[in-house]
Structures are given as C-alpha cells and as structure tokens.
C-alpha positions, 0 to 999 in steps of 0.5 A: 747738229754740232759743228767745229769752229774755224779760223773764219769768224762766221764759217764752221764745219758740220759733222760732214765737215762741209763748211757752214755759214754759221748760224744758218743752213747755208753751206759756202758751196752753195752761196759761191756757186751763186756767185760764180753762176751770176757774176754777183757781187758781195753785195748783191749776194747780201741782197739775194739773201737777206738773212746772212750779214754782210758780214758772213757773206764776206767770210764765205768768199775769204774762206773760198779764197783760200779753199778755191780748188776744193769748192770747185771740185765740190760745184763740178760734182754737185753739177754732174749729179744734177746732169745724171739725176736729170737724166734718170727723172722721166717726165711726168704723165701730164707734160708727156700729153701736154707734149702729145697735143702739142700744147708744150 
C-alpha cells in the first residue's frame, strides 16, 4: 500500500487519497465519525482505541480542523450508504420465524 506524507505529522494519504492515521488502517474519517456520533473527547478517543498515541489522535482532529467540510461530506455519504444497504439487506430466514413466533 503506498502513501503520500502530509503536513500532518501522523496523517498520510493512501492510493485513494483518503487520509490515514499512519501507520494504521484507521482512516480520519472513521475516528471523527466517533467523535462526532459520541461527543468524546481526545482523550477518551485515546482510550477507545488504544493502539493510536495521543499523539495521532490529536493529528486526526488538526487535520479535521482544516479539512471539516470535506470529512463531513465524506460521513453524510458513508451514512446514507449505510441507510440504503440497510435497506437492500433482507432479514435472515431465522429472525423472520423468530418474528412469526413472536419470540422477537
């Protein structure tokens, strides 16, 4: 997988050019999608995720300061995938007896 080095200390851009904590497979978008869903502080982002330093995490949120408009275009598409592939998934065979039981 290559990468190209930004201005941020611990963020690099992959061959999509989707921002990367380095040295991970965390992407930004994912841990500010976090932050954003929970309210949690860079701290408790730290403690979520223990592999990152406090250090990375604080990259990802400078890089999402100056890159805000564009994470949150990239969240609001990653939700309504997530809205329409819900959507296409039908339930499985055991939840539709569960359901006809009236178990669930």
């Amino acid at each position: 997988m290559s990468s190209v080095q930004t201005s941020y200390e611990h963020i690099v851009l992959d061959e999509k050019g989707t921002p990367v904590i380095a040295g991970t497979t965390m992407k930004v978008v994912e841990l500010i999608a976090e932050k954003l869903a929970h309210g949690w502080s860079p701290e408790e982002l730290y403690f979520q995720h223990p592999y990152l330093t406090l250090g990375q995490v604080y990259s990802a949120l400078a890089y999402y300061a100056d890159h805000q408009a564009e994470l949150e275009r990239d969240i609001e598409k990653r939700l309504e995938r997530s809205i329409c592939l819900e959507k296409e998934i039908r339930e499985s065979h055991l939840i539709e007896r569960l359901k006809s039981k009236g178990l669930i």
